[in-house]
Every structure is written in C-alpha cells, then in structure tokens.
C-alpha positions in Angstrom: -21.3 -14.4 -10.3 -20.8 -10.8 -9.8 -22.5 -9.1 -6.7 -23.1 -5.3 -6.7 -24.1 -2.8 -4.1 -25.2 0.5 -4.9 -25.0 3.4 -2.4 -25.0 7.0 -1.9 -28.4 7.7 -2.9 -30.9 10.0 -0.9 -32.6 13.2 -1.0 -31.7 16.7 -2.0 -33.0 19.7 -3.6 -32.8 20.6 -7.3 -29.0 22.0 -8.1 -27.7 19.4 -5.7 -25.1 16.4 -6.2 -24.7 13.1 -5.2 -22.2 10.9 -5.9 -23.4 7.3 -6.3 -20.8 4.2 -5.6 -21.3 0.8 -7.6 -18.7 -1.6 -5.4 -18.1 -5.4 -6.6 -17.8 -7.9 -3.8 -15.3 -9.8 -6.4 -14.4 -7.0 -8.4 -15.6 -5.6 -11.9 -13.5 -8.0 -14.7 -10.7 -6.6 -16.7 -13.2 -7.4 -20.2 -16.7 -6.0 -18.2 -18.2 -2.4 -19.0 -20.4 -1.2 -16.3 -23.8 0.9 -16.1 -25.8 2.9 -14.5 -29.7 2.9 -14.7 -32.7 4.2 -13.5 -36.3 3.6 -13.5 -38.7 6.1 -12.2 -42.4 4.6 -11.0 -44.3 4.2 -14.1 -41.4 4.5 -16.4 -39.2 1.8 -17.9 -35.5 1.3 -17.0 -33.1 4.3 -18.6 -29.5 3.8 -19.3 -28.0 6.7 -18.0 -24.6 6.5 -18.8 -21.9 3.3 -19.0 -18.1 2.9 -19.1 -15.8 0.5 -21.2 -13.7 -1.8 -20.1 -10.8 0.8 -21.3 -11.9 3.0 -18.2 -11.9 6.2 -20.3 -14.7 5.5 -23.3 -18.0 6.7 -22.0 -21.7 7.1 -22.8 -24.4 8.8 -21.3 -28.3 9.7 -22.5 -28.4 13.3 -23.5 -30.3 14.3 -20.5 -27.6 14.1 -18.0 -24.4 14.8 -20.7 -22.4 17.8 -18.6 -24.1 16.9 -15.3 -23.1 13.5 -14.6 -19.5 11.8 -14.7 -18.9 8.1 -14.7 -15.7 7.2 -13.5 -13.6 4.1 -12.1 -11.2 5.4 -9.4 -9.7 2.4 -8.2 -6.8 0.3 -9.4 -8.8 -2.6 -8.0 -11.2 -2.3 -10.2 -14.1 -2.8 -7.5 -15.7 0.7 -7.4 -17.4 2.3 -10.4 -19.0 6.4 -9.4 -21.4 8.1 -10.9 -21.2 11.8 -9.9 -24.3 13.9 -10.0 -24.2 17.5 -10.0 -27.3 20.0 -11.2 -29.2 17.3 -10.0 -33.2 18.5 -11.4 -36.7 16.8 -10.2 -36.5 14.8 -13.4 -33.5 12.8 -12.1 -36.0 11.1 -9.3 -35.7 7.7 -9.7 -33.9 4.2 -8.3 -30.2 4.0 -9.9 -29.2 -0.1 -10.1 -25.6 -0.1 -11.5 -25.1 -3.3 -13.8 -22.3 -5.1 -15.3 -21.5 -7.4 -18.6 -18.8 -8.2 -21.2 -18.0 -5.5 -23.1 -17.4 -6.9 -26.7 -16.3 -5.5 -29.3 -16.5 -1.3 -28.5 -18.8 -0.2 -31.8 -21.2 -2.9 -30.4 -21.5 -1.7 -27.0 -21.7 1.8 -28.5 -25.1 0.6 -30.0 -26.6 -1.6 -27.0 -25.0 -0.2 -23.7 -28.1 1.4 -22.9 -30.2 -1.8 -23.3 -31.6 -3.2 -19.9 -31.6 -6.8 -21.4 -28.3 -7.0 -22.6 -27.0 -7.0 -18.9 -26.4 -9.9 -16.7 -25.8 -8.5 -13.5 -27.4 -6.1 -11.2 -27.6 -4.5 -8.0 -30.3 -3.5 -6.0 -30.7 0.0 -6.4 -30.0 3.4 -4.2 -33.0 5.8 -4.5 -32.2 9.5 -5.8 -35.3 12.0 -5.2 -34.5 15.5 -6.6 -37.2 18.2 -4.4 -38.0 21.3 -6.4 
C-alpha cells in the first residue's frame, strides 16, 4: 500500500512560488501516474495537473497551464514536484498528491483529473495565496 507525504506548502503573497514535494515511503511504481489536487473550503476536489508513468506526458487544468510544472526528478522514483510560480489568491487551497495505475495513456488522458479514480492519497500541504 503506497504512503504519501506532501510538503512544501505555506503562505505567500500573489506572484509568489512554492514548490510542493509528493515523496513515497516505498516509492511511486514503474506502471503508477501521479496527481496533484486541491480542494478549497466549499469547493470540491480539482485535479490540478498529473504525470504518466513515462515521466514526460503531462496534464494540467487550464487554470494553472504556464504557471505550474509537474515533474519527477529522481531516478528512484520516490519524489513527484509540483512547482508553482505566479502563484494568485485563487490557488488557496489544500494540495493532496495521489497515485494509481496508469492504464492505457488515451484513458488516463480522459480520467486523470477524476478524484475517484485514485487509490491512494496523502494528507495534504496547505497553499494560501495573500493578495
């Protein structure tokens, strides 16, 4: 059963970065894509932006394409980053990283942003964004 622990969250003011980690205790399996999410209070869960198994086929929601990078650094495979620059008050929320079999790539293309479709998660790293 994979473990996750999200870090790097905190505070900053709008045009800042963060760079968020997502580290497995085991590590992140050769066949598993991993996510990023947020949930604001009152909102539902939002993909923000996932990586494929491949390590170079990503995906993000529109509102943070050019101002966010996901990115697996580590030949271990036990680190996913989510860099966050431009950072606006919008972008406010609790980020849980998450992990699950890829599949086949057009599937995940189609689902990757899907809460339920995940098996594992973290538990979160607040981001708040001051204007």
């Amino acid at each position: 059963q994979a473990q996750l622990v999200e870090s790097g969250g905190g505070s900053v003011q709008a045009g800042g970065s963060l760079r968020l980690s997502c580290v497995s205790a085991d590590y992140f399996a050769s066949a598993n894509c991993v996510a990023w999410f947020r949930q604001a209070p009152g909102k539902e869960r939002e993909g923000v932006a996932a990586l494929y198994s491949d390590s170079f086929t990503t995906y993000y929601t529109d509102s943070v394409k050019d101002r966010f990078t996901i990115a697996r650094r580590d030949s271990a495979r036990n680190t996913v980053y989510l860099e966050m620059l431009s950072l606006k008050p919008e972008d406010t929320a609790m980020y849980y990283c998450a992990t699950r079999p890829c599949g086949y790539k057009s599937a995940f293309g189609l689902t990757w942003n899907q809460p339920r479709s995940y098996e594992f998660w973290g538990q979160g790293t607040q981001v708040t964004v001051s204007s």
